[in-house]
DSSP file (Angstrom, degrees, kcal/mol; ACC not computed):
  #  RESIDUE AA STRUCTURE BP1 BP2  ACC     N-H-->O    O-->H-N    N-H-->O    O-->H-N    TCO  KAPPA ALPHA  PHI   PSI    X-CA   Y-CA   Z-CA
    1    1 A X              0   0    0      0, 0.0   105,-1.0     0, 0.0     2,-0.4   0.000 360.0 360.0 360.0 133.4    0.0    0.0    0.0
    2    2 A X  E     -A  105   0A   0    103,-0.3   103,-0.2   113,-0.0     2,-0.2  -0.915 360.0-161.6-129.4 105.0    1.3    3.4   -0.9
    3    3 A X  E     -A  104   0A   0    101,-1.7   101,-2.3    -2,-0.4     2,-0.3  -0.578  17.2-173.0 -87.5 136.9    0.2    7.2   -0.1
    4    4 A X        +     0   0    0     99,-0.2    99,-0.2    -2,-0.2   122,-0.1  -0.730   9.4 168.1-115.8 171.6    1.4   10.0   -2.1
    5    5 A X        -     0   0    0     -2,-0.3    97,-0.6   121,-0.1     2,-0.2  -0.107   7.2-171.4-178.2 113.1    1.2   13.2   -1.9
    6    6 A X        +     0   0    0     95,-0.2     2,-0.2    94,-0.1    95,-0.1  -0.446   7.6 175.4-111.4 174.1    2.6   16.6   -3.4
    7    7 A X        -     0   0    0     93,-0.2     2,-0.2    -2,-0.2    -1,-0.1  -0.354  19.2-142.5-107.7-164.0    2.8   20.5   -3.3
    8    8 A X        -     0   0    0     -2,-0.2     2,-0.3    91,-0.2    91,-0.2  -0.658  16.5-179.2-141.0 148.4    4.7   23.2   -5.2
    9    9 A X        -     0   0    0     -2,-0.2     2,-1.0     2,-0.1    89,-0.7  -0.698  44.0 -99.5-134.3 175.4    6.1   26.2   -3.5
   10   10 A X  S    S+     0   0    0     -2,-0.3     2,-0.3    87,-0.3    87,-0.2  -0.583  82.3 126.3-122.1  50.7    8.2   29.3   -5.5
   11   11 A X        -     0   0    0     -2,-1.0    -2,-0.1    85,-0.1     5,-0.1  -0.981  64.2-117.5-137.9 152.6   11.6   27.8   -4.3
   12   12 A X    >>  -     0   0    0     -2,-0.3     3,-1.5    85,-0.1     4,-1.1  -0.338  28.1-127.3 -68.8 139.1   15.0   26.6   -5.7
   13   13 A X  H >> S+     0   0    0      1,-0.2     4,-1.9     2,-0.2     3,-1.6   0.944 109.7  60.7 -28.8 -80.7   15.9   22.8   -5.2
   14   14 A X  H 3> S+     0   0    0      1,-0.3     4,-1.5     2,-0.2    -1,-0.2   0.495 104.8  38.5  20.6 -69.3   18.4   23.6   -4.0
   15   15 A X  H <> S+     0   0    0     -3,-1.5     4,-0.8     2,-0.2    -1,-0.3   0.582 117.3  53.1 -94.8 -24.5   17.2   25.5   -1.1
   16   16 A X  H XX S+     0   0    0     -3,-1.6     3,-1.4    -4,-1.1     4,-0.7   0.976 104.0  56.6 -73.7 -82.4   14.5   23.1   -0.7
   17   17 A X  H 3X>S+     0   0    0     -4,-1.9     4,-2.3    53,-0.3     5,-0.6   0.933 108.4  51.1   2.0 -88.0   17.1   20.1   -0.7
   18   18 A X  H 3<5S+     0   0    0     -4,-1.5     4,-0.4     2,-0.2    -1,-0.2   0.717 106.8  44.2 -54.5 -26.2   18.8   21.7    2.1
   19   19 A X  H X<5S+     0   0    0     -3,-1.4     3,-5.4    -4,-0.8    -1,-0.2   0.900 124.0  41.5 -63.9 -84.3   15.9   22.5    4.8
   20   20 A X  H 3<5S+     0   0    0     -4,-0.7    -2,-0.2     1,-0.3    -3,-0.1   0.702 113.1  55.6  -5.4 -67.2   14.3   18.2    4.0
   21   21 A X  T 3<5S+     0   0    0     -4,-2.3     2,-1.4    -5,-0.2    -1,-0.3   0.703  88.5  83.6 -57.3 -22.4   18.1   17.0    4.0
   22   22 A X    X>< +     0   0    0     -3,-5.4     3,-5.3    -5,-0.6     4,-2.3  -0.327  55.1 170.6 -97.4  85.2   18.6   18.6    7.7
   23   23 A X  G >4  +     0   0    0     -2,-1.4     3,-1.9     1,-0.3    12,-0.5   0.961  68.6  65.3 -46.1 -51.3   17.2   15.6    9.6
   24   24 A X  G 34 S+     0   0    0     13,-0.6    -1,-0.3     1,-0.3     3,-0.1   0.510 102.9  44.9 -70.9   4.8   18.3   17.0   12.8
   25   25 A X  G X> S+     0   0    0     -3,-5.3     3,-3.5    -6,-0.2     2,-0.8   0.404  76.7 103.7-116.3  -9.8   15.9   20.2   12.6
   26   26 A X  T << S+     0   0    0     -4,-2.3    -2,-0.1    -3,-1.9    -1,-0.1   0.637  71.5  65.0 -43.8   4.5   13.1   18.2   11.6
   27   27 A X  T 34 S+     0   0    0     -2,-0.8    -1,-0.3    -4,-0.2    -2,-0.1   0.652  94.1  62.4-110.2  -1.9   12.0   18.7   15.3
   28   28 A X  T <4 S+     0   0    0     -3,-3.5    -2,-0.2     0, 0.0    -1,-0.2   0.443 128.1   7.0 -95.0 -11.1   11.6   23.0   14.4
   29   29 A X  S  < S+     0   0    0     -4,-0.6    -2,-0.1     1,-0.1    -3,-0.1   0.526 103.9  88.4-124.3 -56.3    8.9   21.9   11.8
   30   30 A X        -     0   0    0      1,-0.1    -1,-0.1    -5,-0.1   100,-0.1  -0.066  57.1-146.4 -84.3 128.1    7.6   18.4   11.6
   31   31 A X  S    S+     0   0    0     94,-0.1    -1,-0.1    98,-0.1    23,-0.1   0.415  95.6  19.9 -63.0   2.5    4.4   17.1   13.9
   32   32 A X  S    S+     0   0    0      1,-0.3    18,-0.4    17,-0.1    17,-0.1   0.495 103.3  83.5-135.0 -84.7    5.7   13.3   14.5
   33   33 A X        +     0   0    0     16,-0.2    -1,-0.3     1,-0.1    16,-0.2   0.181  31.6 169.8 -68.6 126.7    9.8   13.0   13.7
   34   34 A X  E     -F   48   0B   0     14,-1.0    14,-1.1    -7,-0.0     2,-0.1  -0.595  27.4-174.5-111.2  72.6   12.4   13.8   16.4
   35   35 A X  E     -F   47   0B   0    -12,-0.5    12,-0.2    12,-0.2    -9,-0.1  -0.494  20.1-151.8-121.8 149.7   15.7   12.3   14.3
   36   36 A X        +     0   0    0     10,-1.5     2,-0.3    -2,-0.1    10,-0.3  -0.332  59.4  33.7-100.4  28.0   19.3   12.1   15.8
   37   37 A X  S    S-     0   0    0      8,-0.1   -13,-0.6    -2,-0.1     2,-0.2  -0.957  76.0 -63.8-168.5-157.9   21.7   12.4   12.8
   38   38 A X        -     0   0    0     -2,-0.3     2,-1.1   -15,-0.1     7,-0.1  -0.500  47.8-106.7-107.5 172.6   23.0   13.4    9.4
   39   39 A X        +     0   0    0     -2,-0.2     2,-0.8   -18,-0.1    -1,-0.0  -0.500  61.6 133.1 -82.6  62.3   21.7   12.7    6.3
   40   40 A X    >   -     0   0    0     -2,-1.1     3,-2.5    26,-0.0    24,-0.2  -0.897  59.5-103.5-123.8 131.5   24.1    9.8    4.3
   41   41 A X  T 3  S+     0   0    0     -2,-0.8    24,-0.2    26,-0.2     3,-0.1  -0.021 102.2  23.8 -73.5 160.8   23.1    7.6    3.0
   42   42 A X  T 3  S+     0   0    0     22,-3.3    -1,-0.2     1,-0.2    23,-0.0  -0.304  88.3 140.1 112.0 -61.8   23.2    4.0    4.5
   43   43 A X    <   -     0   0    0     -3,-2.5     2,-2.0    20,-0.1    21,-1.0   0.094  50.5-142.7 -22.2  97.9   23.4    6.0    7.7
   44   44 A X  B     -B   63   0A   0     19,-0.2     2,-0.3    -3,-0.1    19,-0.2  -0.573  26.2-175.8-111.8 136.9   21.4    4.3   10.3
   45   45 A X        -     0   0    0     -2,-2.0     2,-0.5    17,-1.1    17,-0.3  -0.603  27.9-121.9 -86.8 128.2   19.6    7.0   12.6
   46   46 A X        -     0   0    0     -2,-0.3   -10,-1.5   -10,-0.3     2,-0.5  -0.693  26.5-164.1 -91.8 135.6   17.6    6.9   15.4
   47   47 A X  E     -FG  35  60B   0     13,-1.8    13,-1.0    -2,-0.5   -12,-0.2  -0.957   7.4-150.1-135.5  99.2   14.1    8.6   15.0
   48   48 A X  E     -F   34   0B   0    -14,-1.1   -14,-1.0    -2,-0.5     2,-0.4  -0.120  15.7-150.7 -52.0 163.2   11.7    9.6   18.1
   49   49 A X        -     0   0    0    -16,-0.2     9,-1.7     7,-0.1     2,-0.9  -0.906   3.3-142.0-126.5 144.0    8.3    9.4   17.2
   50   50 A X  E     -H   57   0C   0    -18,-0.4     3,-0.3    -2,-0.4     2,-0.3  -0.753  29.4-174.7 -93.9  82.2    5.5   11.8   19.0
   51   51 A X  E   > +H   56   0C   0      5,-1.5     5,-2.8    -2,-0.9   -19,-0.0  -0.663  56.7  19.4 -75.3 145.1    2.1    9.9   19.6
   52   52 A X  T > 5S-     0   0    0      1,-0.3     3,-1.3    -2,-0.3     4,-0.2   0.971 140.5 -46.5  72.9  50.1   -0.9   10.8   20.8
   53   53 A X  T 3 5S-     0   0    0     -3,-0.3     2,-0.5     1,-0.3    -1,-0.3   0.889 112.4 -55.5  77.6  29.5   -0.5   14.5   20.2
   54   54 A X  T 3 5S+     0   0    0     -4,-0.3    -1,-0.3   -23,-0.1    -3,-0.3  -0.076 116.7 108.2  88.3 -42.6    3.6   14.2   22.1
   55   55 A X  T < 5S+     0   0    0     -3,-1.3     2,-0.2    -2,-0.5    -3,-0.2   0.872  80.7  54.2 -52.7 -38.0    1.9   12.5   25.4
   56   56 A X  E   < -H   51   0C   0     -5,-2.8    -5,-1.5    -4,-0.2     2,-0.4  -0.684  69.3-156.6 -93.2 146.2    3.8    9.3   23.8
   57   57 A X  E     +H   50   0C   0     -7,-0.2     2,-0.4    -2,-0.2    -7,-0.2  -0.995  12.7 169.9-106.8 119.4    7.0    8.2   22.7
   58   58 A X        -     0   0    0     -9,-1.7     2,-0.5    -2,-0.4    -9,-0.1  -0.992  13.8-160.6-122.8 130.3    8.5    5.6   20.4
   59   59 A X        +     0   0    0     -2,-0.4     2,-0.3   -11,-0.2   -11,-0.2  -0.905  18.7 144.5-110.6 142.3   12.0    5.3   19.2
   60   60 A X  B     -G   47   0B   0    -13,-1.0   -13,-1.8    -2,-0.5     2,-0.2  -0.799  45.8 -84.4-153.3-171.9   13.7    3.5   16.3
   61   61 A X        +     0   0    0    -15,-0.3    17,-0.3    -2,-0.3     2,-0.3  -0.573  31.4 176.2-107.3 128.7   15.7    3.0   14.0
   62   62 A X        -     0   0    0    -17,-0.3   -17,-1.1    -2,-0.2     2,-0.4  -0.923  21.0-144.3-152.4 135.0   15.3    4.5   10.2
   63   63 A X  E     -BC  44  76A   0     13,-2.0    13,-1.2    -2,-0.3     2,-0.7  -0.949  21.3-125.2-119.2 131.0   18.3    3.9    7.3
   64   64 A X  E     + C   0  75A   0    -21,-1.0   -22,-3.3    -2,-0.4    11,-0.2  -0.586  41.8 172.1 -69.8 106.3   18.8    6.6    5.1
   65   65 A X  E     +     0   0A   0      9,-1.7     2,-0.2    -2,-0.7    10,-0.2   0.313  62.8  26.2-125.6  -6.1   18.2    4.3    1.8
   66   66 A X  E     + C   0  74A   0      8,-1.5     8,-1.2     6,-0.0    -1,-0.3  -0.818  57.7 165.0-154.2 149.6   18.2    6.9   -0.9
   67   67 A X        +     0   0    0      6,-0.2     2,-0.4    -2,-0.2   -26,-0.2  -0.566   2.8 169.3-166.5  79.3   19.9   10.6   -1.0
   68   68 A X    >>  -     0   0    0      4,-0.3     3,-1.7    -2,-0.2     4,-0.9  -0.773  41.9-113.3 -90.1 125.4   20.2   12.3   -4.4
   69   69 A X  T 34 S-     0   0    0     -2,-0.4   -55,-0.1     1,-0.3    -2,-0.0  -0.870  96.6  -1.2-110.1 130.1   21.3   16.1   -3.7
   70   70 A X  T 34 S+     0   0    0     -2,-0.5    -1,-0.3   -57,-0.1   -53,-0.3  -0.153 136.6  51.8-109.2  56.0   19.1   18.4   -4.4
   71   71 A X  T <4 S+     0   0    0     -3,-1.7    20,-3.9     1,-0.2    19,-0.6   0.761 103.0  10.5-107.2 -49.9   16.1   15.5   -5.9
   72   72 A X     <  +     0   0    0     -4,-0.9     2,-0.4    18,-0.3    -4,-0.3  -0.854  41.4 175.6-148.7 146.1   15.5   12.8   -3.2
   73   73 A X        +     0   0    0     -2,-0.3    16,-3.2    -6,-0.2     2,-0.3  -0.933  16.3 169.2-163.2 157.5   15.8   11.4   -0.2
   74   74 A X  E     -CD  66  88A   0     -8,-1.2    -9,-1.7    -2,-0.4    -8,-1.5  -0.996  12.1-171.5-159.0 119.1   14.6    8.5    1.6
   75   75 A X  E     -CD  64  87A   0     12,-2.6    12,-2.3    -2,-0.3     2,-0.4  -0.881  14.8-137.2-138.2-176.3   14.5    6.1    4.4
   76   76 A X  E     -CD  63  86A   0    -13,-1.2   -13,-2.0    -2,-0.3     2,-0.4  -0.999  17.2-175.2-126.6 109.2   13.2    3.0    5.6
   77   77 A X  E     + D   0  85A   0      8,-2.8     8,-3.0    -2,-0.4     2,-0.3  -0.953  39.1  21.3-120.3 151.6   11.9    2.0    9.1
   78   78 A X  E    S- D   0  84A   0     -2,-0.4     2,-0.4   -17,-0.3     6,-0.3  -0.649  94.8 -14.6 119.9-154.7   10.6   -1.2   10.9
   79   79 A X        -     0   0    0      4,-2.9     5,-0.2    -2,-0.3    -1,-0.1  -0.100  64.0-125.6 -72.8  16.8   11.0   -4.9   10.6
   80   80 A X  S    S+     0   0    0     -2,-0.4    28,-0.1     1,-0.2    -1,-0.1   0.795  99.1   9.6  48.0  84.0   12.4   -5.9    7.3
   81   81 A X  S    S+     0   0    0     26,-0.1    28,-2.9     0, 0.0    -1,-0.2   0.108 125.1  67.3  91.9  -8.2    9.6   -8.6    5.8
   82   82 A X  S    S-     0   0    0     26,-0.2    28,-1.9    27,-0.2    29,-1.0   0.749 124.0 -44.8 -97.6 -54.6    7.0   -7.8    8.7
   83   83 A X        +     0   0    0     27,-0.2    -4,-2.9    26,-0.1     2,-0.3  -0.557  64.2 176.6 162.3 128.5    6.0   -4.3    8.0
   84   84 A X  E     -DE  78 107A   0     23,-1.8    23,-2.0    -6,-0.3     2,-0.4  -0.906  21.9-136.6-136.5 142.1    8.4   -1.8    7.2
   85   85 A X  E     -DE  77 106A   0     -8,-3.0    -8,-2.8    -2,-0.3     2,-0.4  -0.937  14.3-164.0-133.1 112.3    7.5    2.0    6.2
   86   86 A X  E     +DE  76 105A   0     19,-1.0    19,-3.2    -2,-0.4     2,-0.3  -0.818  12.7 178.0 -39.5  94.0    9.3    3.5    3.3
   87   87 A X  E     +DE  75 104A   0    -12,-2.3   -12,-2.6    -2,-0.4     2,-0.3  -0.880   3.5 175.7-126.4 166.9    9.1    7.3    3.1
   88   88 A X  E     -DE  74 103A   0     15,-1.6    15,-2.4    -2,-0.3   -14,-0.3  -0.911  25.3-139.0-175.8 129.6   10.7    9.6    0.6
   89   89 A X        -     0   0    0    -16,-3.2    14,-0.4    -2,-0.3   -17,-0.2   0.265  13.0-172.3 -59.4-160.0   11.1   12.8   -0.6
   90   90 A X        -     0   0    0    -19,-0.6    11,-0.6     9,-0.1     2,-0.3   0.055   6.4-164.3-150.0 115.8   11.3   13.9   -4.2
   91   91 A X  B     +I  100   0D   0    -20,-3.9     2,-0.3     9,-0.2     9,-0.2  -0.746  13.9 179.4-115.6 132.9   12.2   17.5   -5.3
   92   92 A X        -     0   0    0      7,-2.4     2,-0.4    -2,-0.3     7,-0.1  -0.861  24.7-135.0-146.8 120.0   11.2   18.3   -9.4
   93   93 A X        -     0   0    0     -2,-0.3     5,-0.2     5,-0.2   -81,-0.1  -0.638  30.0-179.8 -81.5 126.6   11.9   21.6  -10.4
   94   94 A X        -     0   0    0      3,-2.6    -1,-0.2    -2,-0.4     3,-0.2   0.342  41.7 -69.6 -92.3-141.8    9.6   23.2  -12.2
   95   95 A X  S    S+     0   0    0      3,-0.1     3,-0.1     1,-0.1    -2,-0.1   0.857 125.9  18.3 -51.6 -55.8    8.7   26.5  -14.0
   96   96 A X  S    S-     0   0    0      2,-0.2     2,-0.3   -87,-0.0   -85,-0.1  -0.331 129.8 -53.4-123.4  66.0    8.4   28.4  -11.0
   97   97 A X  S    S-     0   0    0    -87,-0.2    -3,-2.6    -3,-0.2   -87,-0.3  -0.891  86.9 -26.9 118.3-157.2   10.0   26.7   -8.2
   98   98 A X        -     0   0    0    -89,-0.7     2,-0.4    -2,-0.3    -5,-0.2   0.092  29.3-151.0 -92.2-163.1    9.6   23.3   -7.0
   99   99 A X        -     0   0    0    -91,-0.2    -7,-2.4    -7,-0.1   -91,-0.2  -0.805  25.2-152.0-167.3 110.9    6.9   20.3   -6.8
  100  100 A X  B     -I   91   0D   0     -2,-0.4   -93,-0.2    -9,-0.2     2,-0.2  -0.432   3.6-158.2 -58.6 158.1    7.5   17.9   -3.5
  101  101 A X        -     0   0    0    -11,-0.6     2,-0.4   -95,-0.1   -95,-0.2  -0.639   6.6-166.6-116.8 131.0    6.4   14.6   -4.0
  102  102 A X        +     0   0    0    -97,-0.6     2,-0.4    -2,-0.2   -13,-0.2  -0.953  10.4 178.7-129.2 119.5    5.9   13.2   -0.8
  103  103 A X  E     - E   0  88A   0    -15,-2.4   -15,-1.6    -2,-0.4     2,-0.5  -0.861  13.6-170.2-124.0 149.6    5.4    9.1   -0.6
  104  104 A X  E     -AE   3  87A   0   -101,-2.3  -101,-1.7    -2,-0.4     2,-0.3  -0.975   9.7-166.2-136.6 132.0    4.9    6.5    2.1
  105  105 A X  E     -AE   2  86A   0    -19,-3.2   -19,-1.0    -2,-0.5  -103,-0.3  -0.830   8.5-156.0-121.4  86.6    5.1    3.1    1.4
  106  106 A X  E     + E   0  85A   0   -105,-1.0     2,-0.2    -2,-0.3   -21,-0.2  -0.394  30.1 160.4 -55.6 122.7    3.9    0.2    3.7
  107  107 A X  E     + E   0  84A   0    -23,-2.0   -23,-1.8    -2,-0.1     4,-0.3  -0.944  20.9  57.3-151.0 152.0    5.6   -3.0    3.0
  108  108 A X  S  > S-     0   0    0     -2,-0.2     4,-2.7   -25,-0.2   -26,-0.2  -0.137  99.2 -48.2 107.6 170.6    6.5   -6.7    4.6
  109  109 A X  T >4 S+     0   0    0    -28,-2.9     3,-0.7     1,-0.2     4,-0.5   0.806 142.4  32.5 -25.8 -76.8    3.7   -9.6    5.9
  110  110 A X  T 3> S+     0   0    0    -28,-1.9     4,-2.0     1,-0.3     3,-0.4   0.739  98.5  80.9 -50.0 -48.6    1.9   -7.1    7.8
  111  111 A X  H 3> S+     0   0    0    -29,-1.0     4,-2.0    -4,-0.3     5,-0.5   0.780  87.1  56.3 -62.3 -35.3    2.3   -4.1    6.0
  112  112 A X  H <X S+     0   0    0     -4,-2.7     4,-1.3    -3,-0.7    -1,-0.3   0.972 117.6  32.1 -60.3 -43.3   -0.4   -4.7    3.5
  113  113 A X  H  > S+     0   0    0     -4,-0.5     4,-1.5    -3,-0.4     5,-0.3   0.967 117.7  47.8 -78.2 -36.7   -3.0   -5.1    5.8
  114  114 A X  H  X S+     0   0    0     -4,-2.0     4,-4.1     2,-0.2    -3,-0.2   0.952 117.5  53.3 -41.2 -52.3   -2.0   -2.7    8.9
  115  115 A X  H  < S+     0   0    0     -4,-2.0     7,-0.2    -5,-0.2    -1,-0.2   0.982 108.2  47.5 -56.9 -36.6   -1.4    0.0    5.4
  116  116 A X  H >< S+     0   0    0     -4,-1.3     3,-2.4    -5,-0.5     4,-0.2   0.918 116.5  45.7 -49.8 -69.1   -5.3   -0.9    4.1
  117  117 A X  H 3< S+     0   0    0     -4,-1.5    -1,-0.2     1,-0.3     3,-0.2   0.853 127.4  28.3 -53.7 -40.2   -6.8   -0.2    8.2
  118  118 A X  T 3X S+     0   0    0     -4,-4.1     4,-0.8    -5,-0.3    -1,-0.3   0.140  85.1 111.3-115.8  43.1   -4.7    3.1    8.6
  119  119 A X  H X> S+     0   0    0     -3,-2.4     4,-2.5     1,-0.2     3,-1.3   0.998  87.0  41.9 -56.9 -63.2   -4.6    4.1    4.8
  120  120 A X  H 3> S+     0   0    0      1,-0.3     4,-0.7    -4,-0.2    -1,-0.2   0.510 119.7  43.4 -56.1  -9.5   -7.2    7.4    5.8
  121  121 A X  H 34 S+     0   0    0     -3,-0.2    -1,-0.3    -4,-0.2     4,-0.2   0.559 112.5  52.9-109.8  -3.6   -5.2    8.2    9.1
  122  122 A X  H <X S+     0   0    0     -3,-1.3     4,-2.0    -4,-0.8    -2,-0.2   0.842 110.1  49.5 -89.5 -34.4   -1.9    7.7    7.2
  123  123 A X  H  X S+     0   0    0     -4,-2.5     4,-3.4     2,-0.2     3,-0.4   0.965 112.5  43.5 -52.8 -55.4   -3.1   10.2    4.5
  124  124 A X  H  X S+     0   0    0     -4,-0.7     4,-1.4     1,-0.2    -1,-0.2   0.760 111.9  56.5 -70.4 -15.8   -4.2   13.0    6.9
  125  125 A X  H  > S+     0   0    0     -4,-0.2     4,-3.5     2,-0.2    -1,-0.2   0.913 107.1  53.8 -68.7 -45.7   -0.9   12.3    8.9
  126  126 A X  H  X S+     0   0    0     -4,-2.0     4,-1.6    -3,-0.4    -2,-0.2   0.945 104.1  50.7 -71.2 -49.3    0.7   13.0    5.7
  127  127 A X  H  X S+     0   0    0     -4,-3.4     4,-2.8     2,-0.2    -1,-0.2   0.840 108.1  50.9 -23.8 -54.4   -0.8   16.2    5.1
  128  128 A X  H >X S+     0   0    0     -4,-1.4     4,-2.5     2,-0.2     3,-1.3   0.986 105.4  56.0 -39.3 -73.5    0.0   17.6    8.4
  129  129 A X  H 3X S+     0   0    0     -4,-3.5     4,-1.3     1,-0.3    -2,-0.2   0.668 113.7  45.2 -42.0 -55.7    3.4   16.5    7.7
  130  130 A X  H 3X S+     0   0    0     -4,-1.6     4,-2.7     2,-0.3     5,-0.3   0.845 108.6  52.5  22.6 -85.6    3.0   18.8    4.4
  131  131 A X  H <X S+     0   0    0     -4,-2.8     4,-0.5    -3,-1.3    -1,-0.2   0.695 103.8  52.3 -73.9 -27.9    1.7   21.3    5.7
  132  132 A X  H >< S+     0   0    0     -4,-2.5     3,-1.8    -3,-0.2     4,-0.4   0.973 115.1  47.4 -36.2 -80.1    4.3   21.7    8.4
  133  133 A X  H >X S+     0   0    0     -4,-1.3     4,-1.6     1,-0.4     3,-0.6   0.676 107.8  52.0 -16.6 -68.1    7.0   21.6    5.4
  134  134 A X  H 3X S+     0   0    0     -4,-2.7     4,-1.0     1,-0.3    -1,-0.4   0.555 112.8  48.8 -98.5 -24.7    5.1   24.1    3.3
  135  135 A X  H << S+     0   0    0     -3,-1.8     4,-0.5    -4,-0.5    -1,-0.3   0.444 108.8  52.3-101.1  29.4    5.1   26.5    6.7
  136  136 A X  H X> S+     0   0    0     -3,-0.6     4,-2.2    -4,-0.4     3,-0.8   0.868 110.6  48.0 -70.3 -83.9    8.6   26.0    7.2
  137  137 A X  H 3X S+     0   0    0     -4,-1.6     4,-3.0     1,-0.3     5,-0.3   0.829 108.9  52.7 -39.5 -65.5    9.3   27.1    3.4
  138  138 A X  H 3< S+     0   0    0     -4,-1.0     4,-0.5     1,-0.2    -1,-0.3   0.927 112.7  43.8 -38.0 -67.2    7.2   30.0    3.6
  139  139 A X  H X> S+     0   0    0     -3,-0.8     3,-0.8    -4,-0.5     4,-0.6   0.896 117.0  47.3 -47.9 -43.4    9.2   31.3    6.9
  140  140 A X  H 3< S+     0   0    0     -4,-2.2    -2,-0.2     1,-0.2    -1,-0.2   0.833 108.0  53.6 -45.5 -48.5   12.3   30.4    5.3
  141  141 A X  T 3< S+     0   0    0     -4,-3.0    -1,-0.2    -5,-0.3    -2,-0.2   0.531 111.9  46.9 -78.8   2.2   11.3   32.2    1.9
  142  142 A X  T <4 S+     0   0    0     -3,-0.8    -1,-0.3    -4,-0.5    -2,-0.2   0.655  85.1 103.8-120.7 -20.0   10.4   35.8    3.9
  143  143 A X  S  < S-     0   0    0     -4,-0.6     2,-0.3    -5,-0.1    -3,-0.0  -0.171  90.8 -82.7 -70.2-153.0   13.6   35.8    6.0
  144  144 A X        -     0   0    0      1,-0.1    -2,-0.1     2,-0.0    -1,-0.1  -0.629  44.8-115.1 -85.3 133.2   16.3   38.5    4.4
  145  145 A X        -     0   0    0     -2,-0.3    -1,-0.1    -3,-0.1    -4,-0.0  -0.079   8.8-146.1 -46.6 167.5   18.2   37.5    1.7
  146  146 A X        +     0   0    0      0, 0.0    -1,-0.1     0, 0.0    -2,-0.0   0.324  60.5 130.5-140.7 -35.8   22.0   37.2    2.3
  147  147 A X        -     0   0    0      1,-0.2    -2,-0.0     3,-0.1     3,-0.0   0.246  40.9-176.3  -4.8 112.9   22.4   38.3   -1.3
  148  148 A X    >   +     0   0    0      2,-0.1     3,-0.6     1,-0.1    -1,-0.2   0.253  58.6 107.8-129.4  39.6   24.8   41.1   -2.2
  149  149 A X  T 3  S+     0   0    0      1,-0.2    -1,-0.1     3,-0.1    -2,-0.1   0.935 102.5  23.9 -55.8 -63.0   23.8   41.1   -6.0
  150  150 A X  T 3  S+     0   0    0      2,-0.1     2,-0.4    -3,-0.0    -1,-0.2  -0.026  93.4 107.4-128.6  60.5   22.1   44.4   -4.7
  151  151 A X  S <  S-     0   0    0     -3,-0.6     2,-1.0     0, 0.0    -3,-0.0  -0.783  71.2-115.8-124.0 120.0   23.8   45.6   -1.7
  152  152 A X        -     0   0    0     -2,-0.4    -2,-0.1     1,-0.0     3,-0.1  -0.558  23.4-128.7 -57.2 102.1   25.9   48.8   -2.2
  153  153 A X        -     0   0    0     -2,-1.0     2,-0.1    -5,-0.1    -1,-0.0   0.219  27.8-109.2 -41.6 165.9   29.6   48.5   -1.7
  154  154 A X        -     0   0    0      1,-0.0     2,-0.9     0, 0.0    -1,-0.1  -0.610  33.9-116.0 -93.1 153.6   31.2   51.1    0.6
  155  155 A X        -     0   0    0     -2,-0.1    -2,-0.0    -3,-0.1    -1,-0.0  -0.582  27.1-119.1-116.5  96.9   33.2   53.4   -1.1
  156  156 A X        -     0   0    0     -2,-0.9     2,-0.4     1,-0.1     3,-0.1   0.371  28.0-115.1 -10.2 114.8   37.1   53.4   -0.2
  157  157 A X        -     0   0    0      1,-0.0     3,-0.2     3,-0.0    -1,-0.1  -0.700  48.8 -88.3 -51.4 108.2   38.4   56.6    1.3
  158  158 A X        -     0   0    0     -2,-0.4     2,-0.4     1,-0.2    -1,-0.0   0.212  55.7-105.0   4.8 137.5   41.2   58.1   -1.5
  159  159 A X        -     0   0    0      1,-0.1    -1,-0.2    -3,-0.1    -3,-0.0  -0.857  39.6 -97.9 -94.2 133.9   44.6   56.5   -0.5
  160  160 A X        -     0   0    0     -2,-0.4     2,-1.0    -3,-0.2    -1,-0.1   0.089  36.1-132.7 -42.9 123.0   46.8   58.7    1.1
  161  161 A X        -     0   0    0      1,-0.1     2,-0.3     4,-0.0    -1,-0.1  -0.711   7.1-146.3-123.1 116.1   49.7   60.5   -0.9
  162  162 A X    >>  -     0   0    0     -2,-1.0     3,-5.5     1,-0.1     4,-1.0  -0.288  21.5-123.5 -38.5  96.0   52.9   60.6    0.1
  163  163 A X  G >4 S+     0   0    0      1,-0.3     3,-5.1    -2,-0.3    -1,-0.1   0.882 118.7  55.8 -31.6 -48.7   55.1   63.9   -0.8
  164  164 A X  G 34 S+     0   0    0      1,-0.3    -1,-0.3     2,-0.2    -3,-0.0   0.706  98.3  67.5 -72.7   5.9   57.8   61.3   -2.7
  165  165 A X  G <4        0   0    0     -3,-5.5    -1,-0.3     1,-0.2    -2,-0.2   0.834 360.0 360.0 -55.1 -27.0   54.4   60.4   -4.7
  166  166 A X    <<        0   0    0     -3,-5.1    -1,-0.2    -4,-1.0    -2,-0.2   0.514 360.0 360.0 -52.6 360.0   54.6   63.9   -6.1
């Protein structure tokens, strides 16, 4: 079983890439994930999860299983043939800015039936997760630019002349 879901927002890959890829801030936008490392892939990281609105905690284990800079990234958690959840990022640059793709994929014995029972709470979960993202990107996209494309230089005081200049 598999949930999708995408956006598009009025940002470079690039820039986009680089918020997604920084697992260890995921806990300054995103409503479930608290994750303890860097993004390489292979890498496996342990990844709090917030139930029940935060009142709850679970931690595991999640391996960074694909990590294309600035398209995709990817991981894997759970029991490897029992039921495992496959989630993944996808960046596609568009005309004006990006398109997310955002996918979750339920997989192993279990994972076809546990995905069918929480298909509708795994969709609205995903949204959230979304919608989090997409008011990340938005704060991100209003702070000040760092740009100095169109910053005026200072203008250097005359250098000082020397009588043996004369």
């Amino acid at each position: 079983m598999k949930e999708e879901t995408s956006f598009d927002f009025n940002m470079s890959a690039l820039r986009v890439w680089s918020l997604i890829s920084d697992l260890r801030s995921f806990a300054r936008w995103h409503p479930v994930y608290r994750i303890a490392g860097e993004a390489e892939r292979g890498a496996e990281i342990d990844v709090t999860w917030l139930l029940f609105g935060g009142d709850r905690k679970m931690t595991t284990q999640m391996i960074i299983n694909r990590l294309t800079k600035p398209q995709l990234i990817g991981w894997q958690m759970g029991v490897r043939g029992f039921l495992t959840l496959d989630e993944r990022y996808e960046i596609e640059p568009i005309a004006n800015g990006v398109c997310v793709h955002h996918s979750v994929e339920c997989r192993g014995i279990v994972g076809a039936l546990v995905g069918r029972m929480m298909r509708k709470g795994l969709r609205r979960t995903m949204r959230q997760q979304d919608a989090a993202f997409l008011a990340l990107l938005r704060r991100q996209s209003r702070l000040p630019g760092r740009s100095t494309r169109n910053r005026p230089r200072p203008i250097k005081p005359p250098a000082a002349r020397n009588a043996a200049n004369d």
